[in-house]
Each structure stands twice: as structure tokens, then as C-alpha cells.
C-alpha positions in Angstrom: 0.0 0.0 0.0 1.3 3.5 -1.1 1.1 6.8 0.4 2.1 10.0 -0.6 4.0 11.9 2.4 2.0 14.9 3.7 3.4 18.4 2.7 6.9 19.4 4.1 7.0 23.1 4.8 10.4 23.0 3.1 10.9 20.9 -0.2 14.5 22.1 -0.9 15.3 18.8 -1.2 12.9 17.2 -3.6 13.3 20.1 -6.3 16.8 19.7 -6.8 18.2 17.5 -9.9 20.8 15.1 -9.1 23.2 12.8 -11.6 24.5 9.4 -11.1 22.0 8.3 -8.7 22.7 5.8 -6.3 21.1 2.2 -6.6 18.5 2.0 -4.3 18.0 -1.3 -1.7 16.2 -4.4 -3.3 13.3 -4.5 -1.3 12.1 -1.0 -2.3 8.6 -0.6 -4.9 9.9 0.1 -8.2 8.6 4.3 -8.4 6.6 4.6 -11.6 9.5 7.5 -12.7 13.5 7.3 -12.7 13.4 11.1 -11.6 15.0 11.9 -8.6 13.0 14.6 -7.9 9.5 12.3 -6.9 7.4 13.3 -4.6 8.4 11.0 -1.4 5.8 8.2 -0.7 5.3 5.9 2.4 5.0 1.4 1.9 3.1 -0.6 4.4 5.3 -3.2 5.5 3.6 -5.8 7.4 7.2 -7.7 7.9 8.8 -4.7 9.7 5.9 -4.2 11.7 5.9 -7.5 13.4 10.0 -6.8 13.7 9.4 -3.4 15.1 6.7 -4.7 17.6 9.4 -7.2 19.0 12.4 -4.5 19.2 10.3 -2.1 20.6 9.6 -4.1 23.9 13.2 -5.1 24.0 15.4 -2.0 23.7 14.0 0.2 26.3 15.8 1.1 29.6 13.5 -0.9 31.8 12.0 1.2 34.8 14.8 3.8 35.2 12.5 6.3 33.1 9.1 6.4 33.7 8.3 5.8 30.2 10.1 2.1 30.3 6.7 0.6 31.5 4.8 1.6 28.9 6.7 1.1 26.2 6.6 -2.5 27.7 3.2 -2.9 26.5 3.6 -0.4 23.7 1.5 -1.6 20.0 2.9 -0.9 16.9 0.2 0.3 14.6 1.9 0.3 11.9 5.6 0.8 10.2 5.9 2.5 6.4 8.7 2.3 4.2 10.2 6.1 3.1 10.9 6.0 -0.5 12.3 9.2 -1.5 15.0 8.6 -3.8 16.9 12.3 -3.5 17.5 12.1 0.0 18.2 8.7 -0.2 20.9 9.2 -3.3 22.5 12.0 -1.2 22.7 9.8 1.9 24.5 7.0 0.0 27.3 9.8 -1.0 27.7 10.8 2.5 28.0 7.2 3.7 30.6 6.3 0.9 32.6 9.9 1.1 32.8 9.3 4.8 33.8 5.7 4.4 36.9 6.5 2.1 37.4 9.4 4.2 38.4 7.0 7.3 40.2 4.4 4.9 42.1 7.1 4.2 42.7 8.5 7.3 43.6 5.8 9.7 45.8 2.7 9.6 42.9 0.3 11.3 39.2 0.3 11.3 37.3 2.5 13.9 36.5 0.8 17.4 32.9 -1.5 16.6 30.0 0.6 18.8 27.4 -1.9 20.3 23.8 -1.3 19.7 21.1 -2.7 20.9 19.2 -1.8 17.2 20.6 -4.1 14.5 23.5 -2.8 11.9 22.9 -2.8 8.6 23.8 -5.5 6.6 26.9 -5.1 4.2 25.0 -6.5 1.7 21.8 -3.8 2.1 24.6 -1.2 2.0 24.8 0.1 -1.5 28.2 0.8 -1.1 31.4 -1.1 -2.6 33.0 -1.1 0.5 31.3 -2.3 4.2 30.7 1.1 5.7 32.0 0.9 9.8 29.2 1.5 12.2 26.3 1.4 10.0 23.7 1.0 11.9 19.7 1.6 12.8 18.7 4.1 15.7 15.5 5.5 16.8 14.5 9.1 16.1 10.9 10.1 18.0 9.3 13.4 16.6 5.7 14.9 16.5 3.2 14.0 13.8 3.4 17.7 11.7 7.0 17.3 11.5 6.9 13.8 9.4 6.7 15.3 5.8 9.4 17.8 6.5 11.7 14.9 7.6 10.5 12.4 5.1 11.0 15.1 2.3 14.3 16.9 3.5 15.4 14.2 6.3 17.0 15.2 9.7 18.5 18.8 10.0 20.6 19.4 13.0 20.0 23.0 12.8 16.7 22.6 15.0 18.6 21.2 17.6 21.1 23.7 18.8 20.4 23.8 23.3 21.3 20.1 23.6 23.4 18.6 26.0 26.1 17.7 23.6 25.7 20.7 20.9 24.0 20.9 17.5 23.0 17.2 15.6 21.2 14.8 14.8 20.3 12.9 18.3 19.3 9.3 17.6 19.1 6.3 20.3 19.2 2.9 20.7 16.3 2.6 23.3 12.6 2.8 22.2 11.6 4.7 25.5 14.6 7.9 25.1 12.7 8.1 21.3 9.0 8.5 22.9 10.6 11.4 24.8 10.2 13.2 21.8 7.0 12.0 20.3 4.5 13.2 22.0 0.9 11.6 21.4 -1.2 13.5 18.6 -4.9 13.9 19.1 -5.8 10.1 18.5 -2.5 9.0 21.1 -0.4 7.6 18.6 3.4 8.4 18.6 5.6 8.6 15.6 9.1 7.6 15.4 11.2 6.9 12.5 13.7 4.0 12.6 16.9 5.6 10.6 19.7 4.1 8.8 22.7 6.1 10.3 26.6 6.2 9.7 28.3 6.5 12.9 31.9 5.9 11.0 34.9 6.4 13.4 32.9 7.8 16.9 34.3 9.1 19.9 32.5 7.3 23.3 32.0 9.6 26.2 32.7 7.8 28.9 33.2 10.3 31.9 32.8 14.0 32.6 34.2 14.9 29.9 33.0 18.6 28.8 32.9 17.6 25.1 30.6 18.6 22.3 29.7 17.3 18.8 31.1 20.7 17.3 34.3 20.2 18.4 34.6 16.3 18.0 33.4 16.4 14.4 34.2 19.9 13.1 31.3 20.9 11.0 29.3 19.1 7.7 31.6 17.3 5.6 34.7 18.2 7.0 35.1 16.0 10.1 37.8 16.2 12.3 39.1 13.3 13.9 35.6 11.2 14.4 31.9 11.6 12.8 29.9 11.2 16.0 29.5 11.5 19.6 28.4 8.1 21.6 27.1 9.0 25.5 25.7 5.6 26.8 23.8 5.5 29.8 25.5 5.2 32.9 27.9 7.7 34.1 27.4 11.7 35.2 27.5 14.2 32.4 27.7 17.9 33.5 25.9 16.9 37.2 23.1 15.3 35.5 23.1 11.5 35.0 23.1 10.1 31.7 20.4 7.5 31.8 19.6 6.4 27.8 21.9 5.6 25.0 22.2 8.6 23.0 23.7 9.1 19.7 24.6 12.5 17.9 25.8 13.0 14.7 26.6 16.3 12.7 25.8 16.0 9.1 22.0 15.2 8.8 22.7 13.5 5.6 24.4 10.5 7.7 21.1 9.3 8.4 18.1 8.1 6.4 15.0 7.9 7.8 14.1 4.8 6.5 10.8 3.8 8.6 8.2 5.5 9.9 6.6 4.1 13.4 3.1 4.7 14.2 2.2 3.3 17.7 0.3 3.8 20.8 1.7 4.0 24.0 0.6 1.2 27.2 
């Protein structure tokens, strides 16, 4: 079943023309046009539904937040597919830029991050070469910004007063997503389930005073690393860091590849 994605307030994105577009993974409907510049559409997908029904009940922090409990009995009502085949192209480059980039760079492959997501499979990569840390996260937002994301995907400019700086914050636990997805009026939350590129990230593992700006430098122009890693655990700037949280500059390492409707316990 095909949707088309409501309005985005900003379509920068979708008008643009872009050359030597990037294969697109197996399982996605064949669009009716080879243009890049289709409007994005939403695919039921009763496989990823039942999937998403069992991770959501098994990657949330228990009951140290007081959403834990509810996302315990938390019912997926549905999962779509985001076909939007600009964003998607421009996301490949990113992930195979950033890829040589660190071949490049370093004698060794970047320090494996644990998630309690799945990675994405070398072989759903689209890229000639295994990208490291390619993985799925969890991004929670409210229902009027979905065709804005689905059209122009995540921009770290809306999040500048965060803990660790502007980015892209993505997480491994289903309850830290419903955080930021509130209910709508019929109580469903929406979260999108994103391919992202964590390439070479540096782990916060203390009170460190550290932000993503000067980890990662700024778009696509890293640094030393592409991404900040804060799991739960340990005391960040006198506040404890409970969740799993994952922050990325450049919006275009993610791709928000599924859309999560469900209803809160």
C-alpha cells in the first residue's frame, strides 16, 4: 500500500536535480518515474511491523525512566517504508565519502559501537565497500513534523540547546525516542527507525565537557571522528546520563528509513 507523504514546509530537497543516482536497496517498490525529484511516498510493510513490535519491547531502559513501563506494552500500529529517492541518493554519498574518508585516514578500522538496534547488513549497504558502524537508531518526533523529515530528512539545525551541541540525536532505546514523540490527538506516537553512519565515533565515557562541534568539526569536513556516543550510565555535567544517545553532525548520515506509528501502554 502507497502513500504519498504529507506536505513538508520546506521541499528544498525534492526540487533539486541530481546525476548518477545511487542504486536503491532491493526491497524497495519500483517508483513509476526514474526522476530523482519524486514526490516522497510511504509502503506498508507488514514484515517490519511485526519486527518493530518485538524491538520495541526489547530496547527500552527498563524502569529507570518512567516511560520504560509503557513502552513494555507499547503496539505498533503500523511501520511504512520512506521512499524518497533524492534524499536517499544524497545519503549513499555521504556514507561512501565518509567511508573513504576514514580508509584514508587511519591505519585500522574504527572501534565497533554496540547497539542494541541491528546494523545494517553489508550486503543492504549500497556501497562497494562495508561502511563501519552502520547502523539503525530510533528518532521520536511529533506527527506535523513527518513530511518535513520524510521530504528533507533530519537537519541538526533545529537542535542547537542540547546537552552535547548541535545534531542529529538518535538512540538505541525505544523509551529515550517516545521522549520526543509526544501523542497526537488520536494517542499515537511517531518515530522513524533511521539508517545512520556512525563511521569512526568518539564514546564519552566520563565527565568529559565535550561537544559534537568540536569532535566532528562541521558538515563534511570531520575532524578526527563523525559522531559523539554517551551511553547511559555515568554523570554528564551533574546530571546523570540515563539512555543511550547518539549524535551526529551532518544530517545526511542518516536516512529515515521507517516510519513508526504506535500507541503507547
Amino acid at each position: 500500500m502507497e502513500h504519498k507523504v504529507p506536505d513538508a514546509e520546506h521541499s528544498d530537497i525534492s526540487r533539486l536535480k541530481e546525476p548518477n543516482a545511487a542504486p536503491v536497496p532491493p526491497y524497495w517498490t519500483k517508483p513509476e518515474s526514474d526522476s530523482l525529484t519524486v514526490v516522497p511516498t510511504l509502503h506498508f510493510s507488514w514484515f517490519m511491523r511485526k519486527k518493530m513490535q518485538s524491538m520495541v519491547r526489547n530496547t527500552h531502559c527498563g524502569t529507570t525512566c518512567k516511560l520504560g513501563p509503557a513502552t513494555d506494552s507499547a503496539s505498533v500500529s503500523s511501520v511504512h517504508r520512506v521512499q524518497n529517492p533524492r534524499l536517499w541518493n544524497l545519503h549513499i554519498k555521504r556514507v561512501r565519502s565518509t567511508t573513504s574518508w576514514i580508509g584514508n585516514k587511519f591505519d585500522k578500522p574504527p572501534s565497533e559501537v554496540t547497539v542494541n538496534t541491528f546494523r545494517v547488513d553489508s550486503k543492504m549497504s549500497c556501497c562497494p565497500l562495508p561502511p563501519p558502524n552502520y547502523v539503525y537508531l530510533f528518532h521520536g518526533t511529533q506527527k506535523e513534523h513527518i513530511g518535513d523529515i520524510c521530504t528533507n530528512g533530519l537537519d541538526p539545525r533545529f537542535n542547537t540547546q542540547s546537552l552535547y551541541g548541535s545534531g542529529v540525536y538518535l538512540t538505541d532505546q525505544f523509551c529515550k525516542a517516545l521522549q520526543y514523540a509526544p501523542p497526537d490527538s488520536e494517542g499515537h506516537c511517531w518515530v522513524f527507525y533511521c539508517r545512520v553512519l556512525l563511521g569512526n565515533a568518539h564514546t564519552i565515557v566520563d565527565k568529559q565537557d565535550v561537544s559534537i562541534n568540536e569532535k566532528c568539526g562541521r558538515g563534511a569536513n570531520p575532524r578526527n571522528c563523525n559522531s559523539l556516543v554517551a551511553k547511559g550510565g555515568f554523570t554528564q555535567h551533574w546530571a546523570t546520563q540515563v539512555h543511550n544517545e547518539f549524535v551526529v553532525k551532518d544530517g545526511f548520515q542518516c536516512y529515515p528509513e521507517f516510519l513508526l506509528k504506535v500507541k503507547r501502554g
